[in-house]
Structure formats: C-alpha cells, structure tokens
C-alpha positions in Angstrom: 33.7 5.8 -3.2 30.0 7.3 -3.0 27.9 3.4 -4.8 24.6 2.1 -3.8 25.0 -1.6 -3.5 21.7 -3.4 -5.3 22.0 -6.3 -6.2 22.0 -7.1 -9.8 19.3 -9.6 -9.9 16.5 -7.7 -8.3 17.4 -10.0 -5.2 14.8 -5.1 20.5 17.5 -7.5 22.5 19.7 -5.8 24.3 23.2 -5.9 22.2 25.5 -7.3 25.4 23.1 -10.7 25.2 22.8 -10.4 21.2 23.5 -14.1 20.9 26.3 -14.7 18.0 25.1 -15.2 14.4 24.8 -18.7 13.2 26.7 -19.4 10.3 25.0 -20.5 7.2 25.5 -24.5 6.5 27.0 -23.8 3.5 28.3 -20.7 1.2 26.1 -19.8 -1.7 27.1 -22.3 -4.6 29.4 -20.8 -7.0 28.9 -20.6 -11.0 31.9 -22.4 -13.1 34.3 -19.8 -13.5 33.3 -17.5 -11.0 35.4 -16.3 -8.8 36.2 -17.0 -5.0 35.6 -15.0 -2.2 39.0 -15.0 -1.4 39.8 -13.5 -4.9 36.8 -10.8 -4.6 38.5 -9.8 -1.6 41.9 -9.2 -3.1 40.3 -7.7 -5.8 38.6 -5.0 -3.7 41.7 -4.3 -1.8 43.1 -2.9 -5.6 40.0 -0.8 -4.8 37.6 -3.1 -8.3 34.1 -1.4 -7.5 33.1 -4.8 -9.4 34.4 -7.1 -7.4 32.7 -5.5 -4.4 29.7 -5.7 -6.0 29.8 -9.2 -6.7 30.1 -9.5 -2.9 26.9 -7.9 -2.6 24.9 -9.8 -4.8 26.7 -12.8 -3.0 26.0 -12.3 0.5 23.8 -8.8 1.2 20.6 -11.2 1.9 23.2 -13.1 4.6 24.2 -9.9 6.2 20.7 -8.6 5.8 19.2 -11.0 8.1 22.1 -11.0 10.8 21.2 -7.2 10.9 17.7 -7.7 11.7 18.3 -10.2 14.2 19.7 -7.0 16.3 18.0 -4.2 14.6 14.4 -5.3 13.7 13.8 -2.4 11.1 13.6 -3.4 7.6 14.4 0.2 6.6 16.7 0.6 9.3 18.8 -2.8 8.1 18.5 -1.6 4.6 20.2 1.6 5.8 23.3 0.0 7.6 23.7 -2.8 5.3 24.8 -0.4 2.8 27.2 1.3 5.2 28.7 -1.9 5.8 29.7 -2.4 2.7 30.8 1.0 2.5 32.8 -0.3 5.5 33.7 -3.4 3.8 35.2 -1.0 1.0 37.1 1.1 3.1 38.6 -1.4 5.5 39.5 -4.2 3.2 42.9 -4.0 3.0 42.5 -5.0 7.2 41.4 -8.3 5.8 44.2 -11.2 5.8 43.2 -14.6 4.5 45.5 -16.2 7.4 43.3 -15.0 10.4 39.9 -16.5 8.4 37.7 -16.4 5.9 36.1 -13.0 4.2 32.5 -14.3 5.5 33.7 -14.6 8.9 35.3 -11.3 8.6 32.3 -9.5 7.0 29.6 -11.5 10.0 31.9 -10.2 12.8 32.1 -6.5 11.0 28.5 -6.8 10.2 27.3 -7.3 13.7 29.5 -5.3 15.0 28.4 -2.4 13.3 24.1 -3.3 14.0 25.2 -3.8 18.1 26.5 0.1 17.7 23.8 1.3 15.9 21.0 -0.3 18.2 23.4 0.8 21.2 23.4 4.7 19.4 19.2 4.1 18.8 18.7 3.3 22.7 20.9 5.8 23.7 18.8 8.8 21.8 15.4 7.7 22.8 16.7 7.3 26.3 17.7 11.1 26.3 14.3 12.0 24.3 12.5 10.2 26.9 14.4 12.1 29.6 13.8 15.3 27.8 9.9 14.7 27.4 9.7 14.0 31.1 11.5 17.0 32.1 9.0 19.0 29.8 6.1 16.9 31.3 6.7 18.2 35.0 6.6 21.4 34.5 5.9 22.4 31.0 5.2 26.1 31.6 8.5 26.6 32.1 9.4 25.8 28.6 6.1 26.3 26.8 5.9 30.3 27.8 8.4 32.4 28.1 9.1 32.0 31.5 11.1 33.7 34.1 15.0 34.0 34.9 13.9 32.4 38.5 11.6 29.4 36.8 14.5 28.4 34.6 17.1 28.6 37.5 14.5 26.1 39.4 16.1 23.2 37.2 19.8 22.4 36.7 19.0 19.7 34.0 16.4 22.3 31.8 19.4 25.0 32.4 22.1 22.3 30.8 19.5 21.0 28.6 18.9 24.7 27.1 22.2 25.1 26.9 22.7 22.4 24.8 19.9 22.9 22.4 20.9 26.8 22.0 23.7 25.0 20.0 21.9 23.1 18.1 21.6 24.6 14.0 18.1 26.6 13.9 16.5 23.8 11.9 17.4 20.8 14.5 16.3 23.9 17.5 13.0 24.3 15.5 12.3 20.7 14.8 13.5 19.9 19.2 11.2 22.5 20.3 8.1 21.2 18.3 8.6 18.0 19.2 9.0 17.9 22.7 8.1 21.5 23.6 5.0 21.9 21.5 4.1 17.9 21.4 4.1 18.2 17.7 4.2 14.5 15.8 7.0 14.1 12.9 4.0 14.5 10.3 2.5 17.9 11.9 6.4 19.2 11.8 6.5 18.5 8.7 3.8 20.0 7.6 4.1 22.8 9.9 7.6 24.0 8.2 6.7 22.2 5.0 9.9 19.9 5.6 9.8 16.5 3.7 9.1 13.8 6.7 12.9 11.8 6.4 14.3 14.9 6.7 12.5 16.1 10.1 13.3 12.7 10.9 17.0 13.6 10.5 17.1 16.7 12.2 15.1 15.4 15.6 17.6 12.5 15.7 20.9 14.6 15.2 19.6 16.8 17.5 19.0 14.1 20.4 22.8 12.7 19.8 23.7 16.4 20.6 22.2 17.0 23.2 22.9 13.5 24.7 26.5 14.1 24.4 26.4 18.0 25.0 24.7 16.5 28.3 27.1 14.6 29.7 30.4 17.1 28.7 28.1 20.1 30.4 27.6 17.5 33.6 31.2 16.6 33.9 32.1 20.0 33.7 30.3 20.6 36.6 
C-alpha cells in the first residue's frame, strides 16, 4: 500500500535514557456513531485503507509529538510518522486486543521505531565525523592523487577507499565532495545541478555504507 497519511482536517537524548512516553489523560473524544479504536483496528487488519486513515486523523498529532520527544526534527518526525503508519499497515494483524489497547500498541511501535532512527542518525554522523578527521590529518593523501606508498601509510583510508569504491558513482561523487573537497550540500548541488534532498540522500546512503562496509572489512581482518 504506497498512501500518504494527511489528515483530513488540515490538522538529542540518547535513546537508552529516552524516558517512556506519557500517556495522554484521556483518548480524543469520539463523535456519536463513530467508530472505536478497537474496531478501526480490525478493520485495518481486512487491509480498509479508510479505516487506517481514520487512525491518522485520530492520533498522528499524539504520535507526532512522542516522535519529537526523541527525534527533534520537525521534518525528520514528519518523515517517520508516515512510515509508522506504513508500519501500522503492515503489521496490524500482530495486534490482539487481549495483550492491550491499539494506542498502547501504536506508542510502544511508535517509539520504537524514532529510538532506531536517532540510533541509525548517530551512528552515520559518527562515521562522517571519523571520515572528515581521517581526511583532516592528512588530506593530501586524498585530495591529490597520491602515491601507492601514501595510501598504504593508513589502514582505515585503505578500508575506507575500499568501501567507497562500492559505493554507486552518484553517492562516490557526492562522498568525495563532501568530505574530500569540503564542498557544503548546497555547492554539491549546484556543482552537479542535483536537487538539494536528493544530495541529501545520496551523502546519507553513502555514510550507512560505508559504516557497515567498515566494520564487515574490519572483521575480516
């Protein structure tokens, strides 16, 4: 099911000490005849694209707020609270009304997902800021085309150029002006004539690659 959720009337912690979302005092009051949660919920599960989008207009600005309490980034909660109810889609027939209610079950899948992207989001600028650094100390060696015996100087640029050399050309262009030429997002972009969101893209699919092409290179050796 490829839907954008809106809603039909316009409506850095670190993750281990994330404390637990507060529940709401009460549920958002319900207009006569409408139906519960419970029976959205068992709606969905006969995969009703309407009934999930009631849930949305019932509880995205609930879920919306949890989100940012982890994530901080209005476009970046925007972002995931769509793929949660993507998730909410997929994974509804894991729901049973006997081990709570669907609120409890769409807060605990809803902050699960925002402590895993914050966890992902640390973990890439933790290996861009290892990257730059390498590049800082001796940026020569990237910048020029330097010698079989410069390269060899450095284990980590060796694994790191390994890992970048299987990279797709765009995301090796897009690595190499960033944190080889010290090129901004914007002067990419205009450099290549890229749209911005999708340099964006391409630096941070690149930085999950070579963050896990560097740790399978490392425990090969």
């Amino acid at each position: 099911m490829a839907t954008e959720f809106l809603p039909k009337n316009g409506a850095q912690d670190d993750p281990i000490e994330a404390p637990a979302p507060r529940m709401p005092a009460t549920a958002p009051e319900l207009e006569p005849g409408a139906p519960t949660d419970l029976e959205l919920m068992h709606a969905i599960q006969k995969e009703d694209p309407e009934a999930l989008s009631l849930l949305y207009d019932r509880y995205n600005g609930i879920l919306k707020a949890l989100i940012l309490r982890v994530i901080h980034n209005e476009a970046e909660a925007d972002d995931l609270l769509q793929e949660i109810f993507m998730e909410i889609w997929n994974q509804a027939k894991n729901f049973s009304a006997q081990k709570g209610k669907p609120l409890g079950w769409m807060v605990t899948l809803a902050r699960r997902r925002a402590i895993d992207g914050l966890r992902k989001k640390q973990a890439y600028a933790r290996a861009g800021e290892r990257l730059q650094t390498e590049t800082e100390q001796q940026p020569d060696a990237w910048v020029h085309n330097a010698t079989e015996e410069e390269i060899t100087f450095s284990d980590t640029r060796i694994l790191v150029r390994r890992v970048i050399n299987t990279l797709p050309v765009a995301q090796q262009q897009a690595i190499n002006l960033a944190f080889f030429r010290g090129m901004s997002q914007r002067e990419i972009a205009a450099n290549t004539n890229t749209p911005l969101g999708t340099v964006k893209t391409r630096l941070e699919l690149g930085l999950k690659k070579i963050y896990d092409g560097l740790k399978e290179l490392r425990d090969e050796l």
